[in-house]
Each structure stands twice: as C-alpha cells, then as structure tokens.
Jmol script that loads the backbone (N, CA, C; Angstrom):
load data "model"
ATOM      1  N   UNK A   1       0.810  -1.189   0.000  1.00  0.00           N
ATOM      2  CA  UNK A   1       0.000   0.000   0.000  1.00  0.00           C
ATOM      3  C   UNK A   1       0.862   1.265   0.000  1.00  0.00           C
ATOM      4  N   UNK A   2       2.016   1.206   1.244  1.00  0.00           N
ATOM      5  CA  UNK A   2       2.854   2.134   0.718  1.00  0.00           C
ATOM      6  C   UNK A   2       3.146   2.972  -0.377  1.00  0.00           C
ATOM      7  N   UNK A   3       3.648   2.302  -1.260  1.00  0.00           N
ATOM      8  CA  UNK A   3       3.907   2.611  -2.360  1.00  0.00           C
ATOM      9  C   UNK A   3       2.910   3.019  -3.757  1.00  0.00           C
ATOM     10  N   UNK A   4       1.791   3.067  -3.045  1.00  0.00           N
ATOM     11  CA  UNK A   4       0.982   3.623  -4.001  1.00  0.00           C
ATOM     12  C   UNK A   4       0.232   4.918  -3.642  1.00  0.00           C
ATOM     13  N   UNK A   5       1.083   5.975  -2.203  1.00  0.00           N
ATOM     14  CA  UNK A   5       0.466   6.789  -1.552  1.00  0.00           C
ATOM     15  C   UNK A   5       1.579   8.154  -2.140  1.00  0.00           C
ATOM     16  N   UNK A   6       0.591   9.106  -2.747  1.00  0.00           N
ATOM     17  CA  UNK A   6       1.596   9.955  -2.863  1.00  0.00           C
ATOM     18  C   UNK A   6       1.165  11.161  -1.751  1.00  0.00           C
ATOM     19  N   UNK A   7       1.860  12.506  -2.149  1.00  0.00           N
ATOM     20  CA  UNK A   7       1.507  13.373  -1.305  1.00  0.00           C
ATOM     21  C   UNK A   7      -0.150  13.937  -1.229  1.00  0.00           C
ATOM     22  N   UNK A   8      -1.024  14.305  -2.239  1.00  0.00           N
ATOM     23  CA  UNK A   8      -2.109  14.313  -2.375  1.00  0.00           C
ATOM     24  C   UNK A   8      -2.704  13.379  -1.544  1.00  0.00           C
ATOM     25  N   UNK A   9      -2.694  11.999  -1.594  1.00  0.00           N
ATOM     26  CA  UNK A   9      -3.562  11.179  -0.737  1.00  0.00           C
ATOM     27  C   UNK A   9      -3.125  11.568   0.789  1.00  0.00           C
ATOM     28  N   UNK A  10      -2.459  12.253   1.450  1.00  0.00           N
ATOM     29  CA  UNK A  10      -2.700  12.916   2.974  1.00  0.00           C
ATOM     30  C   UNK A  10      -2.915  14.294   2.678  1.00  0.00           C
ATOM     31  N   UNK A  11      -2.465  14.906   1.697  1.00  0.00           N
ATOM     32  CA  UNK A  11      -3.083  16.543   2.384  1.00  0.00           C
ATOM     33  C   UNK A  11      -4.362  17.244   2.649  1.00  0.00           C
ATOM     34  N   UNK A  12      -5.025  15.876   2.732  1.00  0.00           N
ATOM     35  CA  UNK A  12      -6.206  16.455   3.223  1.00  0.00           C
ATOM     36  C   UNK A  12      -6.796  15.984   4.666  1.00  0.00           C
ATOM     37  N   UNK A  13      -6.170  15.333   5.116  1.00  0.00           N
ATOM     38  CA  UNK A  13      -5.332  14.579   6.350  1.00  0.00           C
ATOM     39  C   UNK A  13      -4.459  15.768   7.363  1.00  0.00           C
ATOM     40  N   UNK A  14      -3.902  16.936   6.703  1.00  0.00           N
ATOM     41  CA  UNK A  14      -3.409  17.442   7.324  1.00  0.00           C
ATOM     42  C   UNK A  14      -4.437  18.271   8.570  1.00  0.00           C
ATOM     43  N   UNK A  15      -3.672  18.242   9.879  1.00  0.00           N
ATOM     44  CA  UNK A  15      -4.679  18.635  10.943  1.00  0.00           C
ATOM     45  C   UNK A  15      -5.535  17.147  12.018  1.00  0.00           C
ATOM     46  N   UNK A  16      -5.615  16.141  10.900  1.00  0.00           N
ATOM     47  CA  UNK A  16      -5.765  14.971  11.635  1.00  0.00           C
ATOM     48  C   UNK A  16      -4.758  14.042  12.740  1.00  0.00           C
ATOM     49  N   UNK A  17      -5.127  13.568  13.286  1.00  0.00           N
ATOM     50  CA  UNK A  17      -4.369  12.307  13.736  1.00  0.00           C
ATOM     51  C   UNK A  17      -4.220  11.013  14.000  1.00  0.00           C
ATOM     52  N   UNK A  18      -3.118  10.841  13.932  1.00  0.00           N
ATOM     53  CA  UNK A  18      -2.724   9.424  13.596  1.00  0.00           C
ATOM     54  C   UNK A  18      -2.340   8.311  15.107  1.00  0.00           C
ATOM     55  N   UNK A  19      -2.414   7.330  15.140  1.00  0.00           N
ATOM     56  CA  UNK A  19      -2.308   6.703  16.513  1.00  0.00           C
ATOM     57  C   UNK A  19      -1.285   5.804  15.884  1.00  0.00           C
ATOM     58  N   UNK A  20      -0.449   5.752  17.285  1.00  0.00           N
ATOM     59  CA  UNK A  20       0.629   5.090  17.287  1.00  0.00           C
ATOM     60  C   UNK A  20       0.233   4.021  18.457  1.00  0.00           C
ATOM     61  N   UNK A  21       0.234   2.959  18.377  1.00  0.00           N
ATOM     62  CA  UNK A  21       0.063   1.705  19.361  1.00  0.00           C
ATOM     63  C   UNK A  21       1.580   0.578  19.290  1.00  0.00           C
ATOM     64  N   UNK A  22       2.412   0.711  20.649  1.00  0.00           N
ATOM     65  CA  UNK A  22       3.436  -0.026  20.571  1.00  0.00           C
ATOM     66  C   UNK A  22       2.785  -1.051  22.311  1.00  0.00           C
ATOM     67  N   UNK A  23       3.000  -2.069  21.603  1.00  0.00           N
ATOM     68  CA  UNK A  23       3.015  -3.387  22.181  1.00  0.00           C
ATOM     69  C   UNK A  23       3.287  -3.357  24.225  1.00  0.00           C
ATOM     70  N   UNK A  24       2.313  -3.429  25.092  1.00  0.00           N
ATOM     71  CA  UNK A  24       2.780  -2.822  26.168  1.00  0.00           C
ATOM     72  C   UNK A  24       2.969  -1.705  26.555  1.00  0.00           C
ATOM     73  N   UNK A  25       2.316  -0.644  25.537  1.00  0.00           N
ATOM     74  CA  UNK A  25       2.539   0.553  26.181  1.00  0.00           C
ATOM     75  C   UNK A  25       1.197   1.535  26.123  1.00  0.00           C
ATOM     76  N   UNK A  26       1.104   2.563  26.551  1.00  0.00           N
ATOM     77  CA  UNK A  26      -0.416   3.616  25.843  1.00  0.00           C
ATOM     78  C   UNK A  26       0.152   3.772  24.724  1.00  0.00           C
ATOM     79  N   UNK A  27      -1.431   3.745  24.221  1.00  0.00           N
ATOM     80  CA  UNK A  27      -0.862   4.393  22.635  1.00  0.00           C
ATOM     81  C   UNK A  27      -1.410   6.332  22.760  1.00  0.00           C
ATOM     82  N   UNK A  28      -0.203   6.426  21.446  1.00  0.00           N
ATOM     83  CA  UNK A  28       0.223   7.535  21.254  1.00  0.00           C
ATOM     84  C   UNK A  28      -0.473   8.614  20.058  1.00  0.00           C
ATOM     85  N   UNK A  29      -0.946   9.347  20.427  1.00  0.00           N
ATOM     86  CA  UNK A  29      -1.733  10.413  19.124  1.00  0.00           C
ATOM     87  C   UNK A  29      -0.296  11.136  18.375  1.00  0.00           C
ATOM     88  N   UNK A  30      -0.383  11.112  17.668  1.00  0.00           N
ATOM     89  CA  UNK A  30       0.758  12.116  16.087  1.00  0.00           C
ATOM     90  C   UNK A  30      -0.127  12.454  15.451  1.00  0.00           C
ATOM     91  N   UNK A  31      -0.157  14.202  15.726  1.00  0.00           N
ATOM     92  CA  UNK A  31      -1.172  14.938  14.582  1.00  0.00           C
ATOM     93  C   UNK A  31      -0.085  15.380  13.381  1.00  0.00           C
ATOM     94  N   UNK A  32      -0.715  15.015  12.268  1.00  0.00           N
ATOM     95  CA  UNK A  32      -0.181  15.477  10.711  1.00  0.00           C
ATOM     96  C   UNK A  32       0.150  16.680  10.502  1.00  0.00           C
ATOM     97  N   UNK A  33       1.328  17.448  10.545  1.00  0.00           N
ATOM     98  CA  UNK A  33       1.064  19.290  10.341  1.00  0.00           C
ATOM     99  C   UNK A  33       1.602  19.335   9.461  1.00  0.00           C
ATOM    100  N   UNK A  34       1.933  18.698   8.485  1.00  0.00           N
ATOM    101  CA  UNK A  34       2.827  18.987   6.578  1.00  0.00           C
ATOM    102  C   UNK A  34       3.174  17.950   6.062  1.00  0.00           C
ATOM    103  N   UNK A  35       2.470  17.977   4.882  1.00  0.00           N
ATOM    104  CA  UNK A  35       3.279  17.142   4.287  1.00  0.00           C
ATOM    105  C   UNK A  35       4.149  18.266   3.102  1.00  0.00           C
ATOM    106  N   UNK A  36       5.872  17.697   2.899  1.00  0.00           N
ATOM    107  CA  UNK A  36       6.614  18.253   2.123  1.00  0.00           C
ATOM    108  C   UNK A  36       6.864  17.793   1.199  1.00  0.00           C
ATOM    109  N   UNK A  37       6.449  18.458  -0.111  1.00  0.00           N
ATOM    110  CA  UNK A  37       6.996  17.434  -1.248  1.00  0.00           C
ATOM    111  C   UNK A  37       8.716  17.965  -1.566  1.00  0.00           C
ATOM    112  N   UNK A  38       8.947  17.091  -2.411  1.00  0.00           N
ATOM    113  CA  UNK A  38      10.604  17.335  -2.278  1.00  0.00           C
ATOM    114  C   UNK A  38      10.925  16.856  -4.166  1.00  0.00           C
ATOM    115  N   UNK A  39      11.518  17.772  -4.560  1.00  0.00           N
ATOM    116  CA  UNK A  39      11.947  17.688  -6.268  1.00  0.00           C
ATOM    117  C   UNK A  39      12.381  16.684  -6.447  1.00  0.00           C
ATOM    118  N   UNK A  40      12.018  15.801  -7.195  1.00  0.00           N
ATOM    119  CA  UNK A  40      12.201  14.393  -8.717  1.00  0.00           C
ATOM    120  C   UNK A  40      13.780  14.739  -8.558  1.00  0.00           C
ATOM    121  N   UNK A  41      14.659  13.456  -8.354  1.00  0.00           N
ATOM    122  CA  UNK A  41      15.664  13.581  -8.721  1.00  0.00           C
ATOM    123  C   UNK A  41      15.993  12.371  -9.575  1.00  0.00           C
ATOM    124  N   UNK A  42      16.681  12.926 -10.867  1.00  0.00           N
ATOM    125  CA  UNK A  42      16.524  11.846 -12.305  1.00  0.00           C
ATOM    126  C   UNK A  42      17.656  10.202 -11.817  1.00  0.00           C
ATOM    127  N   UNK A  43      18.767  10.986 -11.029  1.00  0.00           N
ATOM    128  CA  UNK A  43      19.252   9.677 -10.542  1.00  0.00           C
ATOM    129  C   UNK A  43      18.798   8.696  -9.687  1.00  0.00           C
ATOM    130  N   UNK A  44      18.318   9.222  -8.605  1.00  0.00           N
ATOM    131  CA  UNK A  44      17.078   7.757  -7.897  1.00  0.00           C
ATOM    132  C   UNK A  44      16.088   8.494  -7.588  1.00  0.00           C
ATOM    133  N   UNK A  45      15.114   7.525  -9.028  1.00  0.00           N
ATOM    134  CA  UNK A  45      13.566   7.857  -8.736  1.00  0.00           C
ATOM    135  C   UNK A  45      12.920   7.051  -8.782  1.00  0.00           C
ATOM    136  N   UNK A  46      13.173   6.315  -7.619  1.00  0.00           N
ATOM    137  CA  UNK A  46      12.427   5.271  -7.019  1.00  0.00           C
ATOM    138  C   UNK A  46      10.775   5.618  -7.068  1.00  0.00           C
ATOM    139  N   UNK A  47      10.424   6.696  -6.706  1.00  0.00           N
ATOM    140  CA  UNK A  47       9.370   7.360  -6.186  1.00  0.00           C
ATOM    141  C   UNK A  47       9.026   8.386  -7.293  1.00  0.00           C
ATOM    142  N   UNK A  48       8.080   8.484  -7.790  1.00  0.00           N
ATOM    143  CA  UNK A  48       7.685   9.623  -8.814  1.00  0.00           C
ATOM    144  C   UNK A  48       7.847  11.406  -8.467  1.00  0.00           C
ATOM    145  N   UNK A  49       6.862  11.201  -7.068  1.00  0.00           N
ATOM    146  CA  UNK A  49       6.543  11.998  -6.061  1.00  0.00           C
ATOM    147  C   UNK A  49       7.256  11.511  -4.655  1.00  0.00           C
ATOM    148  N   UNK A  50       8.532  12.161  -4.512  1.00  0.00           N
ATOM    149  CA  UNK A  50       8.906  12.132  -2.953  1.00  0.00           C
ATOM    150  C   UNK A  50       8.577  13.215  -2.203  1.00  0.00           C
ATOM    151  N   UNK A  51       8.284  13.005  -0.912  1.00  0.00           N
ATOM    152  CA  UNK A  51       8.011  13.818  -0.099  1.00  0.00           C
ATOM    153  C   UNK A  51       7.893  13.028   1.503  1.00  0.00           C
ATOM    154  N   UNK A  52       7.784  13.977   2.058  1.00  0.00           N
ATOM    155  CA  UNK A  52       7.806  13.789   4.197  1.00  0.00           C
ATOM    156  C   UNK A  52       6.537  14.288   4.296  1.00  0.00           C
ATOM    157  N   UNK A  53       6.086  12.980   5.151  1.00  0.00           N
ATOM    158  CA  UNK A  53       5.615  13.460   6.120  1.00  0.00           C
ATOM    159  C   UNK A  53       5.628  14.065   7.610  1.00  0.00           C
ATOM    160  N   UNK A  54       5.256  15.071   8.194  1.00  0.00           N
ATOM    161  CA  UNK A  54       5.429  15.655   9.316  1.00  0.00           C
ATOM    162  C   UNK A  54       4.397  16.082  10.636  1.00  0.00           C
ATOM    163  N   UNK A  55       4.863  14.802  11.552  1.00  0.00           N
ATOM    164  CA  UNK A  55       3.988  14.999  12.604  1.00  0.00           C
ATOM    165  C   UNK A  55       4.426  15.185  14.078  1.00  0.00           C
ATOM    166  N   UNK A  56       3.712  16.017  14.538  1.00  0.00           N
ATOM    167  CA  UNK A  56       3.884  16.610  16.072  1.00  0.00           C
ATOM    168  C   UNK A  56       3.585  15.296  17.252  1.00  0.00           C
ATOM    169  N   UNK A  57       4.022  14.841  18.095  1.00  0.00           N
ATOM    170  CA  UNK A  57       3.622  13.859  19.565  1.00  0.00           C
ATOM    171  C   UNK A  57       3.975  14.459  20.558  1.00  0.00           C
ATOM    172  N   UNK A  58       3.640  13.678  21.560  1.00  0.00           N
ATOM    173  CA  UNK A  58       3.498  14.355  22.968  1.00  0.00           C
ATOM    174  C   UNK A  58       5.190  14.642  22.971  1.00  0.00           C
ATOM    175  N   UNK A  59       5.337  15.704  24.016  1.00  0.00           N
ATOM    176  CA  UNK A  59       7.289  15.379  24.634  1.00  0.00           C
ATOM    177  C   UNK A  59       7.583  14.561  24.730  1.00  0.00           C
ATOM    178  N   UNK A  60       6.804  13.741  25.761  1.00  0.00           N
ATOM    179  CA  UNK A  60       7.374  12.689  26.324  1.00  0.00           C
ATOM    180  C   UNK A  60       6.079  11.441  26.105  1.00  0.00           C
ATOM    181  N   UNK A  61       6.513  10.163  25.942  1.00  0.00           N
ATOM    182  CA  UNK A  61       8.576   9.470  25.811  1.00  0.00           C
ATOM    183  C   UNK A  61       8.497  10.248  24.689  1.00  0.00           C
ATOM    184  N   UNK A  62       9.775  10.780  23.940  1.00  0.00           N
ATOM    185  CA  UNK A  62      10.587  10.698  22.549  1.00  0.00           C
ATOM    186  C   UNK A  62      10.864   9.080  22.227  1.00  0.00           C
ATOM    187  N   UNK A  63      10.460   8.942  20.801  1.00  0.00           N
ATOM    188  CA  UNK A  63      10.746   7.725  20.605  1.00  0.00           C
ATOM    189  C   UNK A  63      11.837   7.826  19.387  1.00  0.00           C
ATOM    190  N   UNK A  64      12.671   6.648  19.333  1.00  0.00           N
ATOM    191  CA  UNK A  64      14.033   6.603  19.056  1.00  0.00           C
ATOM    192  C   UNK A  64      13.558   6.193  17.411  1.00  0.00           C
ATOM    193  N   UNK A  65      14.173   6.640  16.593  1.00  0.00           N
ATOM    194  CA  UNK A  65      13.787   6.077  15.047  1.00  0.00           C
ATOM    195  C   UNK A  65      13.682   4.758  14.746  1.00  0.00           C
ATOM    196  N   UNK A  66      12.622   4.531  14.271  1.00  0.00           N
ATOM    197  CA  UNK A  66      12.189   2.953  13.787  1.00  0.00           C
ATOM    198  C   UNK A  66      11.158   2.571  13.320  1.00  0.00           C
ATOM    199  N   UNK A  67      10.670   1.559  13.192  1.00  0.00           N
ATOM    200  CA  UNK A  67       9.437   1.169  12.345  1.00  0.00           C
ATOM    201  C   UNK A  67       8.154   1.046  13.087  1.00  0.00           C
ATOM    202  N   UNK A  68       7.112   1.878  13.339  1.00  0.00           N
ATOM    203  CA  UNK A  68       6.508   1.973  13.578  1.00  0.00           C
ATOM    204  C   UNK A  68       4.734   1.725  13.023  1.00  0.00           C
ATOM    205  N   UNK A  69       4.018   1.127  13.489  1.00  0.00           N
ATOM    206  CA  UNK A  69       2.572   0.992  12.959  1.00  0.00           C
ATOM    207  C   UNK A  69       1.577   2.097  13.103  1.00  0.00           C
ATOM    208  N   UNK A  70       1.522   3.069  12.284  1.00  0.00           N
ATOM    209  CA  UNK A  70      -0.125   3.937  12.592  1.00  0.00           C
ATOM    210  C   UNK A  70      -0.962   3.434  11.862  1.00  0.00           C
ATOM    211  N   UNK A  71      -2.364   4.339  12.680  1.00  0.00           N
ATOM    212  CA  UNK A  71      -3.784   4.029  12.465  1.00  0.00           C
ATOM    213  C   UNK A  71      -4.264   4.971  12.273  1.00  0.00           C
ATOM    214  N   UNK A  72      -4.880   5.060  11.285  1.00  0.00           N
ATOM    215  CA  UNK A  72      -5.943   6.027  10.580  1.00  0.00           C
ATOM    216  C   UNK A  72      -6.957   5.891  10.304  1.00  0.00           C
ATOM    217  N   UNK A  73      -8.431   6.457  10.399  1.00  0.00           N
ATOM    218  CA  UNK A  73      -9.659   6.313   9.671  1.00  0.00           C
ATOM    219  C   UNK A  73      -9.101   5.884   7.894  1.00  0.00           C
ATOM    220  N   UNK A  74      -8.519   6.725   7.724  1.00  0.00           N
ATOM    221  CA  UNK A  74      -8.740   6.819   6.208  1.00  0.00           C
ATOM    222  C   UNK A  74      -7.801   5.955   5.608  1.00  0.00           C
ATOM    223  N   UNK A  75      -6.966   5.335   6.253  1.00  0.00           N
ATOM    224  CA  UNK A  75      -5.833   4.492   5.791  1.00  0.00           C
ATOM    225  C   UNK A  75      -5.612   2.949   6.343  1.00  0.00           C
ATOM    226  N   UNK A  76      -6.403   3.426   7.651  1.00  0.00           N
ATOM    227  CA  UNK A  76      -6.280   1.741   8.046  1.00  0.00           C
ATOM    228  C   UNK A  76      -4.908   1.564   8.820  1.00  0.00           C
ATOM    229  N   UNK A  77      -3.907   0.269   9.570  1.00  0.00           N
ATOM    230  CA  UNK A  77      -3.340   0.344   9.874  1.00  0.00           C
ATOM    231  C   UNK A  77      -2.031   0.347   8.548  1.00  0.00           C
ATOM    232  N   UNK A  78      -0.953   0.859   8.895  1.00  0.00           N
ATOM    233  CA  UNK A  78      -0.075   1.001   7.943  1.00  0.00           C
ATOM    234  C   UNK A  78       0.959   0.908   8.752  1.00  0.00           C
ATOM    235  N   UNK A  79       2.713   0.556   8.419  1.00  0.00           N
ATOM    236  CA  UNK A  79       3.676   0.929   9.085  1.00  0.00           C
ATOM    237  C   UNK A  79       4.780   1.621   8.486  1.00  0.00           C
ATOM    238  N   UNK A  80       5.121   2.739   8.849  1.00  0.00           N
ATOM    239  CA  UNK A  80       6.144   3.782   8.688  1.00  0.00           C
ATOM    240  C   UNK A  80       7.627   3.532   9.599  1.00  0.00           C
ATOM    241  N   UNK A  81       8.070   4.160   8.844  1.00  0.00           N
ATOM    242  CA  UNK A  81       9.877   4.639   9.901  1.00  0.00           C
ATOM    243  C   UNK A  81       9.729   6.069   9.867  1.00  0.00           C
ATOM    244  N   UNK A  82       9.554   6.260  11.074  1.00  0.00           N
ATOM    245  CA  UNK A  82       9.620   7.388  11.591  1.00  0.00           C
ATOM    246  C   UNK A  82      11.117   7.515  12.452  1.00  0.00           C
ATOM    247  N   UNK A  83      11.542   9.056  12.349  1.00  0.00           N
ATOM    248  CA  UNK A  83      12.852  10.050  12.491  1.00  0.00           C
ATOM    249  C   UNK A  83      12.297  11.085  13.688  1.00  0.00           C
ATOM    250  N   UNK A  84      12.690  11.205  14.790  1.00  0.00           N
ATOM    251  CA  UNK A  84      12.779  12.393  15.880  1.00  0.00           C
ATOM    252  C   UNK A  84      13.422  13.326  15.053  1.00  0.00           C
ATOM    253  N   UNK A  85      12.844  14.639  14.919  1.00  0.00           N
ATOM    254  CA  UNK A  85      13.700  15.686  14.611  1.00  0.00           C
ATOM    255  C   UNK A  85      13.763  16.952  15.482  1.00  0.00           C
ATOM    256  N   UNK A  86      13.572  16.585  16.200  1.00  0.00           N
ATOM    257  CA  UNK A  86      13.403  17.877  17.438  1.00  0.00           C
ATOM    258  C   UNK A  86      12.418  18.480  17.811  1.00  0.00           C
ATOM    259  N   UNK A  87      12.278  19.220  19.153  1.00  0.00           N
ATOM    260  CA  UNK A  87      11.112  19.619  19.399  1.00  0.00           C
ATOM    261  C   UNK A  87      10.313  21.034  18.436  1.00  0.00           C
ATOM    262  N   UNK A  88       9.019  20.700  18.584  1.00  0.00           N
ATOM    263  CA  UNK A  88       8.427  22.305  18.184  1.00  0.00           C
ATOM    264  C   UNK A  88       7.965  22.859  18.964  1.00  0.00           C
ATOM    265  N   UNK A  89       8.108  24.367  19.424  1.00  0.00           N
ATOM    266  CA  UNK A  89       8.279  25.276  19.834  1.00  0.00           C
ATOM    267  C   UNK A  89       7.126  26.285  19.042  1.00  0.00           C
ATOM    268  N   UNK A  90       6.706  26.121  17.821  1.00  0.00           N
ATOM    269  CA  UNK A  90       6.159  27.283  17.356  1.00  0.00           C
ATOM    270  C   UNK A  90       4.702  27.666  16.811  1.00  0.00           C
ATOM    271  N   UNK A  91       4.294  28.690  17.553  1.00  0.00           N
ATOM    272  CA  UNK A  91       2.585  28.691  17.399  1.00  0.00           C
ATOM    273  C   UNK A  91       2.282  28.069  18.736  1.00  0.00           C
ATOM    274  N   UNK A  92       0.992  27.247  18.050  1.00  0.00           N
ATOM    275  CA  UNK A  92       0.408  26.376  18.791  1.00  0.00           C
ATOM    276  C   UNK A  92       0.722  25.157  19.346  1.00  0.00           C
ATOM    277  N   UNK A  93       1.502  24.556  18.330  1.00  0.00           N
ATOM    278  CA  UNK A  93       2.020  23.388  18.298  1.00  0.00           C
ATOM    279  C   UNK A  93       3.235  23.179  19.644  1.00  0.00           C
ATOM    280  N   UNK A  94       3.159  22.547  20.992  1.00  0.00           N
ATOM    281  CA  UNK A  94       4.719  22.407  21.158  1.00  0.00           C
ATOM    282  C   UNK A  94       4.275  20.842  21.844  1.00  0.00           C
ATOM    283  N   UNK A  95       5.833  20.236  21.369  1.00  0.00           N
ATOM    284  CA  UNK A  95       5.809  18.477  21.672  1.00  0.00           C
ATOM    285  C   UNK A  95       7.215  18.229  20.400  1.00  0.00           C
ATOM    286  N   UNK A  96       7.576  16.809  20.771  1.00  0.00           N
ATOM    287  CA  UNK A  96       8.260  16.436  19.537  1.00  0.00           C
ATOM    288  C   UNK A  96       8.177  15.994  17.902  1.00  0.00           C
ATOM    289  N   UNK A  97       8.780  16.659  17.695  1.00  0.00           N
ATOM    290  CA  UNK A  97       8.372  16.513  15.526  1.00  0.00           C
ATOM    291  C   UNK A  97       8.951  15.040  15.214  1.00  0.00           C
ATOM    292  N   UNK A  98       8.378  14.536  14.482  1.00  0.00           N
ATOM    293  CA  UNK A  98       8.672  13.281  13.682  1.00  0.00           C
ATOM    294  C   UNK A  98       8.473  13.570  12.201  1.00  0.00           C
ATOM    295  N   UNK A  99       9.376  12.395  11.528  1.00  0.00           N
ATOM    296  CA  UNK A  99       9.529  12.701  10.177  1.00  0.00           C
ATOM    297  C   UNK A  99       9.055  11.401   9.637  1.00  0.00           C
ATOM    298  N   UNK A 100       8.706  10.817   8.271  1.00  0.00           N
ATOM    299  CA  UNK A 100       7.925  10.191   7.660  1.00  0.00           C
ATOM    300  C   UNK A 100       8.406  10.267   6.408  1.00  0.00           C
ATOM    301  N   UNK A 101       9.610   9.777   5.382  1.00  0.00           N
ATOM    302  CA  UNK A 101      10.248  10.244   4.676  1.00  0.00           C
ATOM    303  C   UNK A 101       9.554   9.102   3.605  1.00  0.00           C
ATOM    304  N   UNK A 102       9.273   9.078   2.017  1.00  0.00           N
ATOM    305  CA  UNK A 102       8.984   8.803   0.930  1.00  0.00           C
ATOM    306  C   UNK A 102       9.535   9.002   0.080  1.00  0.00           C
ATOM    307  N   UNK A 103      10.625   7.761  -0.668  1.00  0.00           N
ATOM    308  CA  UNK A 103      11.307   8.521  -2.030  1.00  0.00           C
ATOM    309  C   UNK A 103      11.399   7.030  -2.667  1.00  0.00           C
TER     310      UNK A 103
END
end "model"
wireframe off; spacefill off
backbone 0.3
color backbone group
C-alpha cells in the first residue's frame, strides 16, 4: 500500500491524527502538520513523487527512530519509519516533531 500513496492522498489529512500503538505501552496520538513534497531527482527515482511526512507527539517518551505501525480512519493500519527531529516550539504546536520520509 505504501507505495501507491503519494503526497495528495494525505493533504487532506493534514490537521488529523494518527495513533501510534506499541506493544505494552499507551498508545500515542501524532497529529499530521505537513506534508513536504521534495523535487524528482533523475538519478534515484524510485518514487515519482517524494516527499515527508510531518507529525507533532506528545514530549514525552521521545521515541528513538524505527518502524513503527499507525492508524488512521482513512488508511487503516499502515507501518512507517519514523525520524525524531526535534522539538516544536512554534505557534500552537509544542511536543516532539517526527519525520515520515517517501522517495
């Protein structure tokens, strides 16, 4: 399924959230705040359309990069590798950013 999701099929998703459920633990809300598309590069184009996804979670725990399962109304369960990229600080938003990379 992966691989047949480009950026269009979440940006309308953006503002929603996504649940994270790890084995033994509470599960975790990640709201969607961007998706980034990122320019075709002719040497690996694995991906037609690459782009990140970008979502906000609580501070705490920070979870360490890895493969992770979310849940969505609109997607069903799926699993991603998600990237810590530091906290956000800005606006409304504050908690830790995660990344969601596609290429």
């Amino acid at each position: 399924m992966l691989e047949t999701l480009t950026p269009a099929s979440f940006a309308e998703h953006v503002g929603s959230r996504f649940r994270l459920q790890i084995e033994g633990q509470e599960p975790l809300e990640l709201e969607l705040f961007e998706v980034a598309r990122y320019e075709e590069n002719p040497d690996f184009a694995a991906r037609k359309e690459p782009f990140s996804l970008l979502f906000s979670g609580p501070v705490s725990p920070v979870l360490p990069q890895a493969i992770y399962p979310l849940e969505h109304p609109a997607f069903g369960r799926f699993e991603v590798f998600l990237v810590p990229i530091g906290p956000d600080r800005r606006g409304k938003r504050t908690g830790m950013r995660y990344e969601a990379a596609f290429n």
